[in-house]
C-alpha positions in Angstrom: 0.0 0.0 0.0 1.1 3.3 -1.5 1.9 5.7 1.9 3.1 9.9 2.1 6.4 9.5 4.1 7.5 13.1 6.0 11.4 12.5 6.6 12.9 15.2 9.1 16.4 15.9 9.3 18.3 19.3 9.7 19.8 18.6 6.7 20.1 16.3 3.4 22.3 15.5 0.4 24.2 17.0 -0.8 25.2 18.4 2.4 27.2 15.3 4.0 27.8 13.6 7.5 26.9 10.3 9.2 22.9 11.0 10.1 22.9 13.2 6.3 24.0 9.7 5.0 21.7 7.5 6.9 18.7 9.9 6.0 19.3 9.5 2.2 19.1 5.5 2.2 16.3 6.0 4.3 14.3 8.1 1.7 15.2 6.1 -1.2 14.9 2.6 0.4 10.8 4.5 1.4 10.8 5.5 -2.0 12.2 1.8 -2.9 8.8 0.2 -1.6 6.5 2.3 -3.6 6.1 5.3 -1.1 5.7 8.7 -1.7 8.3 10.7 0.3 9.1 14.2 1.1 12.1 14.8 2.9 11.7 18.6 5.5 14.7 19.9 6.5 16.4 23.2 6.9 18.1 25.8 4.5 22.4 25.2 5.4 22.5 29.1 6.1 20.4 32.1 6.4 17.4 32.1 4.1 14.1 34.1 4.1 12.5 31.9 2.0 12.0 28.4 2.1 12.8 26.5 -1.1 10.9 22.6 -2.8 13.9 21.1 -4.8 14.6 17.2 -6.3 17.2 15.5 -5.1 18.1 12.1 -6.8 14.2 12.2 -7.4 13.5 12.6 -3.6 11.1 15.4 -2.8 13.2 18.1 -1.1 11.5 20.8 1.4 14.4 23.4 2.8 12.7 25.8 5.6 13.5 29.0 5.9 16.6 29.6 8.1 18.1 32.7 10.1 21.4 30.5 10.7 22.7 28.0 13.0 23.7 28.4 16.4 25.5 25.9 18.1 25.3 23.8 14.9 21.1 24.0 15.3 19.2 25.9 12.6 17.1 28.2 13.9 14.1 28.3 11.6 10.4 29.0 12.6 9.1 28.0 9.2 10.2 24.4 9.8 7.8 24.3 12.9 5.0 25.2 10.3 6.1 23.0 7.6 6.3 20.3 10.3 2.7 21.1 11.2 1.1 21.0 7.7 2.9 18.0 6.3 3.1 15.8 9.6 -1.3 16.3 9.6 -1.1 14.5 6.3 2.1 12.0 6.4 0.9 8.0 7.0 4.2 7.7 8.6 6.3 11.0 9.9 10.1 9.7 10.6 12.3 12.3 12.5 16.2 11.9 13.0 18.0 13.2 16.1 19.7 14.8 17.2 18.2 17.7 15.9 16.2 19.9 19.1 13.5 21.6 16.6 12.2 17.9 15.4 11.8 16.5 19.0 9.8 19.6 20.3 8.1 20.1 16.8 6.8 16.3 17.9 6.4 17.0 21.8 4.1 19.9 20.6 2.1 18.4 18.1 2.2 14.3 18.1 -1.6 14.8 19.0 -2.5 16.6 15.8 -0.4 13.5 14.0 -2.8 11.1 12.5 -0.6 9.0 10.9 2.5 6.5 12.5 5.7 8.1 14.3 9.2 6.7 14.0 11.9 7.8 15.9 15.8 7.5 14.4 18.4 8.1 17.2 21.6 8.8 15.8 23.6 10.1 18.7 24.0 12.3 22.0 24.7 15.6 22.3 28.4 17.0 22.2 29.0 20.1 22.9 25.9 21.7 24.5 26.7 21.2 28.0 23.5 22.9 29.5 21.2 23.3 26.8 21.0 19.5 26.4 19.7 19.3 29.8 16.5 21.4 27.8 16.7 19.6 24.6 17.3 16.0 26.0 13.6 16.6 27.7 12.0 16.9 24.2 13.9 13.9 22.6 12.4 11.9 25.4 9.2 12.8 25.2 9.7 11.9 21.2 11.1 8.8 22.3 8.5 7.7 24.2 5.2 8.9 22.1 7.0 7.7 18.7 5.4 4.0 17.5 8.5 2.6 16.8 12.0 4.0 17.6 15.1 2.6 16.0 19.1 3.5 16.7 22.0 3.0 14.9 23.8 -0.2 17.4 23.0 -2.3 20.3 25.9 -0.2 22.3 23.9 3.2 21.4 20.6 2.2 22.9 22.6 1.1 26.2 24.8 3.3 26.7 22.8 6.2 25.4 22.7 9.5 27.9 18.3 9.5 26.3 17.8 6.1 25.4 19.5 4.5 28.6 16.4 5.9 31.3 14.1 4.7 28.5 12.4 1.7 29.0 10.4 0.2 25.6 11.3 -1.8 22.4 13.7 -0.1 20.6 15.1 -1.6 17.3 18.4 -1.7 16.0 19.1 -0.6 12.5 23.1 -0.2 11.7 24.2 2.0 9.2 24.8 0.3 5.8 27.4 0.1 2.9 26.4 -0.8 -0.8 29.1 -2.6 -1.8 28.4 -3.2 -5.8 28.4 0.5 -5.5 31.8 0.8 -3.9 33.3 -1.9 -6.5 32.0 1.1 -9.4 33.5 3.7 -8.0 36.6 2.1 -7.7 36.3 1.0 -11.3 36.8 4.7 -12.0 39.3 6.7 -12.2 39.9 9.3 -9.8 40.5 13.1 -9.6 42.5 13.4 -6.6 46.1 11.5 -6.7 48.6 11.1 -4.0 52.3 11.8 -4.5 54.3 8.6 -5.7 56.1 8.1 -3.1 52.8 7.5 -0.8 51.4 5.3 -3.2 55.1 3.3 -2.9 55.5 3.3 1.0 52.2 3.4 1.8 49.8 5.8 3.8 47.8 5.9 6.2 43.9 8.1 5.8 41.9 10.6 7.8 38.8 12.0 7.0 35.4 13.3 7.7 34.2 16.6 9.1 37.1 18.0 10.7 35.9 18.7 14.3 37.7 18.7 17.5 35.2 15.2 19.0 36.9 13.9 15.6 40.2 13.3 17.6 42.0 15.5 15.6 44.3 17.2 18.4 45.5 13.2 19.8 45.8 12.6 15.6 47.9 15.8 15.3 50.0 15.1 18.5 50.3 11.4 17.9 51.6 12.0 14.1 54.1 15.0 15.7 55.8 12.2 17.8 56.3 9.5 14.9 57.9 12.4 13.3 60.2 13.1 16.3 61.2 9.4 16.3 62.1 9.3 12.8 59.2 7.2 11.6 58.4 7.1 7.8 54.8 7.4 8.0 52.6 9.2 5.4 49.3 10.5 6.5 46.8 11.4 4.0 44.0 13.7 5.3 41.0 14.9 3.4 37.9 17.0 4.5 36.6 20.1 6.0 35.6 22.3 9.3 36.8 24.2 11.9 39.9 21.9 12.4 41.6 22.3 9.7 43.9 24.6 10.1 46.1 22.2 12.5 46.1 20.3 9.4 47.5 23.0 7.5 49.7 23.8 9.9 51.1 20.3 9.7 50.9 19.7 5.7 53.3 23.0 5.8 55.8 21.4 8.6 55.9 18.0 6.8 55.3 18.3 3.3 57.2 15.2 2.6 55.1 13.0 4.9 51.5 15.0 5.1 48.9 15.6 2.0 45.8 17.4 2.9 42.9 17.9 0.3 40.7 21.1 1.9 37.6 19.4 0.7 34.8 17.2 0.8 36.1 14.5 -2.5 33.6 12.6 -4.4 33.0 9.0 -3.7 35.3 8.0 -6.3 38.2 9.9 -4.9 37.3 8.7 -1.4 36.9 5.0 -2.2 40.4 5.6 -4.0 42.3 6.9 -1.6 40.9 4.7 0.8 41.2 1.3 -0.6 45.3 2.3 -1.9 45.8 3.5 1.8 47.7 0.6 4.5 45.1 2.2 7.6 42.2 3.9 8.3 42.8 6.2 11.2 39.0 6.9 13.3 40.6 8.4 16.8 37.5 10.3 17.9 37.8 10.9 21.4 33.5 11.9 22.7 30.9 9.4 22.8 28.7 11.6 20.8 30.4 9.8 17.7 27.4 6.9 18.1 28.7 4.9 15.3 31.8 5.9 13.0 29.9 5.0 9.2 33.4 6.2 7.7 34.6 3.2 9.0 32.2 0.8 7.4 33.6 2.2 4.5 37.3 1.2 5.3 35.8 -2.1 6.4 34.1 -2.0 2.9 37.9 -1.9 1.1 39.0 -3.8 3.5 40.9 -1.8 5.1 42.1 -2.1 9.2 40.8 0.9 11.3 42.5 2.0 14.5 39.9 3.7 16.9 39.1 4.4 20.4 37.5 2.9 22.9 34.1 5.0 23.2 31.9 2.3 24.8 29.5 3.6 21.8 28.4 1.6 18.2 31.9 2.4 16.8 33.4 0.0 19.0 30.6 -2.5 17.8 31.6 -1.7 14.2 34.8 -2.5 14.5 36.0 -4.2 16.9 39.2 -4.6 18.8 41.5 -7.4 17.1 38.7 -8.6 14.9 38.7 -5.3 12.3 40.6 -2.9 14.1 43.5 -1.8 16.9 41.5 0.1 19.8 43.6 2.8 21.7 42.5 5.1 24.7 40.7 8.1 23.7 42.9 11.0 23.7 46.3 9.1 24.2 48.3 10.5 21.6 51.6 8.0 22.7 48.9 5.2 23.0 47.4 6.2 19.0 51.0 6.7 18.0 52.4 3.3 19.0 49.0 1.6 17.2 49.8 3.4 13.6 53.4 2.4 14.0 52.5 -1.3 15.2 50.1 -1.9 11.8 52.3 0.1 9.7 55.3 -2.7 10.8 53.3 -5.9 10.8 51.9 -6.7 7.2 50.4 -10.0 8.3 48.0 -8.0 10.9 47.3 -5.1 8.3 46.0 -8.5 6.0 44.1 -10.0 9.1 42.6 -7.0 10.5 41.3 -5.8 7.1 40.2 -9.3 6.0 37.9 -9.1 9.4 37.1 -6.1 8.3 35.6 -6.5 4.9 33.9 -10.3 6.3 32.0 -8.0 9.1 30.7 -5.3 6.3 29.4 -8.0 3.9 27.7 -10.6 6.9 26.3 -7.7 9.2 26.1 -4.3 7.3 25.7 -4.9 3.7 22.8 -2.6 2.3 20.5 -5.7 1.3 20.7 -7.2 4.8 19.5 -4.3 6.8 17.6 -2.6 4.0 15.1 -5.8 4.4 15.0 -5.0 8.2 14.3 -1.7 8.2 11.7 -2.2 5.4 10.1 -5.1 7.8 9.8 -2.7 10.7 8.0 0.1 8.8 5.5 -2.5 7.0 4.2 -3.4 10.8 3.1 -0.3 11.3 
């Protein structure tokens, strides 16, 4: 049975990121199963207007925004958008964190007449007090939604909202598409390394560049290999409000760092991922709920070293079976774990091998795609 899907996120393709990526499959694996779906989100900066678009053939409402503050858009048109399309949606699926979703649905779930699902990505990072505020609305979404799904087993534990919950809550892991992966990589790419990484070998960093990213422990850890005399490349590509320390240290080492200021395509990514010896994933907060970047490592296989966040990344990948776990913010600890894979050639195999078996048994996009379309046809 043809049903209207309303998809809420703050944000969707081509704007990118972990929940950005989740949303997407999420609207085309609806769209998949014969429903008609609108995705509601929020302009990326200041706009007085809001704005319809297509988007890979996904309907594409941007509210209105004056801005972001404390990476939140603040946007009163969404809450009216939310009100008109949610009245008329058979399902309405929200994605959080995002504060305006969770007290658009605290204010109005009795006006819904249609099904509520509830996708918890992650806890708050940085907003120390205002989470105390927000949290109140996510569980009040939590609770009221008919069916609330998170990204691991570890999330819905550990989680700082879904912990005091008790009620059924389903996990749905992030997914790769692997036939995808082997086109791209058919491909040839834009981006290339200097010869002499593609020789030695190198290891890769990338994502948003954000501090919970681990990318002060990355900096120090790659200074101190340095120091010793290591030959270690590091190839780093992305963007945000880090990456000037990258900068900083492309200009120091210029020999041994190669940053790319940018946000490649997946062909570049999947390029310089699956020529690199490591994936390097040091975040250092349990906000970061899951680490997708390193199903697509896991994907090439590729060996990850991570941290231990008692969070879904750890679940991902875990320690000795796809990846070498290190303390969070140990720089000497992250240091001696690049140098240990870098040495051992027989663990860089195992690791990555474990890797790339975990993707295609537990995370491969027709496995969970089935689940999650099993959940939403209950409803």
């Amino acid at each position: 049975m043809r049903k209207r899907i309303l998809l809420v996120n703050k944000s969707y393709a081509p704007f990118t990121g972990g929940i950005e990526t989740a949303v997407k499959q999420y609207a085309h694996w609806y769209q998949d199963s014969g429903h008609d779906v609108t995705v509601l989100c929020c302009a990326p900066s200041r706009s007085l207007r809001s704005r319809a678009e297509s988007v890979d053939g996904i309907r594409v409402l941007r509210a209105a925004s004056l801005g972001n503050l404390w990476s939140v858009p603040l946007s009163f048109a969404f809450f009216w958008h939310f009100l008109l399309k949610s009245r008329d949606a058979d399902i309405t699926h929200i994605n959080l964190q995002f504060p305006s979703a969770s007290l658009a649905m605290s204010l109005f779930h009795w006006l819904i007449r249609g099904k509520t699902v509830v996708s918890y990505h992650c806890d708050v990072y940085r907003q120390r007090y205002l989470k105390r505020v927000t949290y109140l609305f996510d569980r009040i979404a939590v609770r009221k939604a008919d069916l609330v799904i998170t990204g691991s087993p570890a999330l819905r534990e550990h989680s700082e909202v879904l912990g005091a919950i008790h009620r059924d809550i389903q996990a749905v892991p992030y997914t790769v598409n692997l036939p995808y992966i082997d086109e791209c990589l058919s491909r040839p790419p834009e981006h290339t390394l200097p010869e002499h990484f593609m020789q030695e070998g190198y290891c890769v960093f990338f994502g948003r560049l954000v501090s919970y990213k681990g990318t002060e422990s990355l900096d120090t850890a790659f200074r101190l290999l340095m120091q010793r005399g290591e030959h270690v490349n590091l190839a780093i590509f992305g963007i945000g409000p880090e990456e000037q320390r990258f900068w900083r240290l492309a200009e120091e080492f210029p020999q041994r760092v190669h940053f790319i200021n940018a946000f490649v395509s997946d062909t570049d990514k999947y390029y310089l991922i699956r020529n690199s010896k490591m994936f390097l994933f040091p975040s250092v907060y349990y906000s970061e709920a899951f680490g997708i970047a390193q199903l697509d490592a896991m994907a090439c296989a590729r060996p990850i070293v991570n941290c231990w966040l008692q969070t879904g990344v750890n679940w991902v990948a875990p320690d000795g079976e796809a990846a070498i776990t290190v303390e969070p913010g140990n720089a000497d600890k992250l240091a001696d774990a690049i140098l240990t894979l870098h040495n051992d050639p027989a663990l860089l195999t195992r690791l990555g091998q474990g890797g790339q078996d975990r993707c295609k048994t537990v995370f491969s996009e027709e496995t969970v795609r089935a689940h999650f379309v099993d959940l939403i046809s209950r409803l």
